[in-house]
N, C-alpha and C positions, 0 to 999 in steps of 0.2 A: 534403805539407806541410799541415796545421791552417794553415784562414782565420781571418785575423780577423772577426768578425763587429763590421756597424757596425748600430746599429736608427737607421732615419733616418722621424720619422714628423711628418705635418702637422699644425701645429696653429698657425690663422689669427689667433690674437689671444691674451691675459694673464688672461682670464676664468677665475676658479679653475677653474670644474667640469672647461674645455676641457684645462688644464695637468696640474691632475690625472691625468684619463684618459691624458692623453699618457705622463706620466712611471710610470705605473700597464703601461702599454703595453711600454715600453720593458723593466721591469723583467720582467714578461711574456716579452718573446720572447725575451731574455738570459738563461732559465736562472730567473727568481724571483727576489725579493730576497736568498731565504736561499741563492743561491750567492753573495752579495757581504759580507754580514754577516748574525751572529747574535744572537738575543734577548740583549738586557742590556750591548753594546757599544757604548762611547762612542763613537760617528760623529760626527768634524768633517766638517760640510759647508765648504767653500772658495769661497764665489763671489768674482766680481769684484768687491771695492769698494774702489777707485781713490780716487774725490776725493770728496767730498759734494756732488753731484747727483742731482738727483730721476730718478723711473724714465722719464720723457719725454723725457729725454738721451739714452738708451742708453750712458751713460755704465758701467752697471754693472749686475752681472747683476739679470733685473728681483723685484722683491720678491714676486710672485707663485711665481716658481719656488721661490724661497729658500722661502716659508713653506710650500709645498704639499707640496715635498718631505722640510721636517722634520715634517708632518703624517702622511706617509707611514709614516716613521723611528720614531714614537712609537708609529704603531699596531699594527707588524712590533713594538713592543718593545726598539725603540734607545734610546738616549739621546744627540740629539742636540744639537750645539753649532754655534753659526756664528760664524765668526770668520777675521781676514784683519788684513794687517798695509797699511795703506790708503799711496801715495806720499803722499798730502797727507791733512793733519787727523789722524784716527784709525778706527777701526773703529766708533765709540759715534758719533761726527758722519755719518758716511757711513752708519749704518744709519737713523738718524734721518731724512738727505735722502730715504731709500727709503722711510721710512713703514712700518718692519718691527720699529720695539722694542714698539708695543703688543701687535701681534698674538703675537709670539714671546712675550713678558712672559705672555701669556693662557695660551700651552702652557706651558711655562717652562722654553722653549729658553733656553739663555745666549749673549750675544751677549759674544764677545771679542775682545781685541786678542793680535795673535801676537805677543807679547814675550817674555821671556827667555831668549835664543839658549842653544843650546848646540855648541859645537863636532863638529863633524863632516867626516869625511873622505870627500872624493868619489871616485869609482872610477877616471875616468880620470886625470885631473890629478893626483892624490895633494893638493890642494889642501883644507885646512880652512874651514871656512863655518861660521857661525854657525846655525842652522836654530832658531826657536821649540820651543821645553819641549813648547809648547800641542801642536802638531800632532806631536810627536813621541813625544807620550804620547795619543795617539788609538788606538784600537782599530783603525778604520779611518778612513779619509778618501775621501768623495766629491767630487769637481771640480765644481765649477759655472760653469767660465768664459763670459764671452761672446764675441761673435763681435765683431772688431772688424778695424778697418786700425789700422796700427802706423808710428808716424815711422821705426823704427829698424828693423824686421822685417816689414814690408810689410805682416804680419798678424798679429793674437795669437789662437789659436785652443784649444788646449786645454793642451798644454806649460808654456808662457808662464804661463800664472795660479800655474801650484805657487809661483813667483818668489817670491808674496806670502807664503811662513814664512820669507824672509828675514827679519828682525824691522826697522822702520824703516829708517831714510835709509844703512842699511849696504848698501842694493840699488842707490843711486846711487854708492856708492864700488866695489864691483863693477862696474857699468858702466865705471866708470877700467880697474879692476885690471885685468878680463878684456874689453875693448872694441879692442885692439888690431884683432882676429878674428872675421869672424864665426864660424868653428869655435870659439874657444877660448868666444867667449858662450855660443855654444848648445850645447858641450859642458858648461857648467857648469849650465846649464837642463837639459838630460837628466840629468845625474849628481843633479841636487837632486830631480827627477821620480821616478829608479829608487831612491835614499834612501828615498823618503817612501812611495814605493809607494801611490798611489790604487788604493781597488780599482775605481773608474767615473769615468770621465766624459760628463757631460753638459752640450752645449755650448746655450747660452740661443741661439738665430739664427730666434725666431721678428720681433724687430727686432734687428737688427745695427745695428753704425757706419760711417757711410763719411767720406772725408777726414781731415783730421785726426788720427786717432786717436792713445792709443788713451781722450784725455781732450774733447778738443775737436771732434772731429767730429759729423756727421749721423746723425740715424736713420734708419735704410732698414727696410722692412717686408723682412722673408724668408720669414717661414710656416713653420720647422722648428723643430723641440729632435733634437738626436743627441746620441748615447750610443754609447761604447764602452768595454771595456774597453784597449784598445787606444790611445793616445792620438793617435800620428801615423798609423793608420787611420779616425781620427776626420778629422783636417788634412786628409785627401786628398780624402774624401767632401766634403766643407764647399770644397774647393776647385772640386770639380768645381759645386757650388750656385752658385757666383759666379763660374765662367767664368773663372779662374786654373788655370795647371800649377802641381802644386807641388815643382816643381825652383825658379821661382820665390819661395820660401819659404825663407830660410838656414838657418832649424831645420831643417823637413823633410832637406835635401840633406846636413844634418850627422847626422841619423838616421842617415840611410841611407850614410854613411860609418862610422859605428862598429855600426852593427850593431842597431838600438835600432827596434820596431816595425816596422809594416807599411807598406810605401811603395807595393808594386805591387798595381796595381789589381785584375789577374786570381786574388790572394790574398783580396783583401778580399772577402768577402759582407755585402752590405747585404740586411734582413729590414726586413720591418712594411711602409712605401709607397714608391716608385718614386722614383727623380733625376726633377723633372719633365722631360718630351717640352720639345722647341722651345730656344730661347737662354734663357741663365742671366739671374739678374740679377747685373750688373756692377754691384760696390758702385764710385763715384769714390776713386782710392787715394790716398792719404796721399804728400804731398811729401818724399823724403827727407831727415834727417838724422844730423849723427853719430852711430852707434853708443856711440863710447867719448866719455864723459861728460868735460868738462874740471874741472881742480883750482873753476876760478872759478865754474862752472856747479853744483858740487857743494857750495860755500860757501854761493852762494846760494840752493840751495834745502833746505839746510839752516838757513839764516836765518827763509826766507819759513815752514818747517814750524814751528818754533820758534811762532812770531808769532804762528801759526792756533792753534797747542796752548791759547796763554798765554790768546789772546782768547778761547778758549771754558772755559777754567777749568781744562782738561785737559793731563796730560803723556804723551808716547809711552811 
């Protein structure tokens, strides 16, 4: 059996030059960039932007990665795009709290919102989704999630972020629809994942979130960026960094029920630098809550999203 390959390499702070080489590194021991995309292909990058907080949250992925890697993108001969469909506010507010439209403005990445759904049929469910135009008219798409704890899923680690070509507050009425279960959730999160087909991910965990998550939580320093093609080979390595199994993980356990990525460890090979020696750092986890989102919880934050749009002059 062909291992997954995970590249897991340190890099102690958000310093461009550091992130750079990091993500330079990665692309390196994975084959090169141009096994992932080629010259003159529109690359959505995907990072995490959630709500409009700045990068000292760790609220979302940090804007050092975002910018270095479409620096990357440009220079390879891509053309890339950032863009993400945010639970709160929009994609334009939440790059703004990053401090990432000038610099992107300078290259002249475009920064977008993931709107205009188009229906789509997922593989196992036979269920239709909505999935954004934007990302579905991407050549490729790179993940850039971040590492976080999760009210609803203990952790959101690289799966979890595709969420975001749901187009808006339709990812809160999914939570209703498919919240019964956690299979039936995280079967809909794999099936929107093998859709959109990323061709990498690379997970931001050089600061993670702890508590809360995956909006209101702490920063925790971690020291990593991984990458893989692989996505829940990606989950297992990142589990072992923080000292969790990831049977503990309902995505993970629902992978590895239908068949979807690498779960055992003795498959995966990890290149570039070592799991550290000694005990993990254990992020503080997230107190659980419901899964499936209720009617009333969905009004209102459909309310409260409205509010933010109107205050800031913007529609979703």
């Amino acid at each position: 059996m062909t291992q997954s390959k995970v590249s897991l390499i340190k890099c102690d702070d958000y310093e461009p030059v550091n992130v750079r080489a990091a993500l330079l590194r990665h692309f390196e021991l994975l084959g090169g960039i141009g096994a992932f995309i080629a010259r003159g292909d529109k690359v959505l990058i995907k990072p995490n932007m959630i709500a409009p907080k700045p990068a000292e949250c760790a609220t979302q992925t940090d804007p050092v990665v975002i910018v270095e890697l479409a620096k990357i993108l440009l220079d390879f001969g891509a053309k890339p795009i950032v863009a993400d469909s945010p639970a709160w506010a929009d994609a334009a507010a939440c790059a703004e709290a990053l401090g990432i439209v000038e610099p992107l403005n300078k290259l002249g990445v475009p920064i977008k919102q993931l709107r205009k759904p188009v229906k789509r049929t997922l593989e196992h469910s036979g269920t239709k989704i909505g999935i954004s135009s934007v990302a579905l008219e991407a050549d490729k798409i790179i993940n850039l999630p971040k590492l976080k704890t999760h009210q609803q899923l203990v952790m959101t680690i690289a799966v979890k972020n595709i969420f975001g070509c749901v187009s808006g507050k339709a990812k809160a009425i999914w939570h209703y629809r498919k919240g019964a279960t956690f299979d039936d959730f995280c079967t809909m999160l794999i099936d929107i994942y093998k859709l959109l087909a990323p061709v990498l991910t690379i997970v931001d965990a050089v600061v993670a979130m702890e508590g809360p998550g995956p909006i209101n939580g702490s920063p925790r320093k971690l020291g990593w960026l991984i990458a893989s093609a692989d996505p829940i080979a990606a989950e297992v390595v990142c589990c072992d960094l923080i000292g969790i199994s990831p049977e503990q993980l309902p995505l993970v356990k629902t992978a590895q029920k239908i068949g979807f990525g690498c779960i055992n460890k003795q498959d995966i090979q990890i290149i570039g630098d070592s799991l550290p020696a000694g005990m993990p750092i254990r992020l503080v986890p997230a107190e659980l809550t419901p899964l499936r989102f209720t009617p009333a919880r969905i009004v209102k934050s459909i309310l409260k999203q409205i509010f933010m749009l109107v205050k800031s002059g913007r529609r979703s």
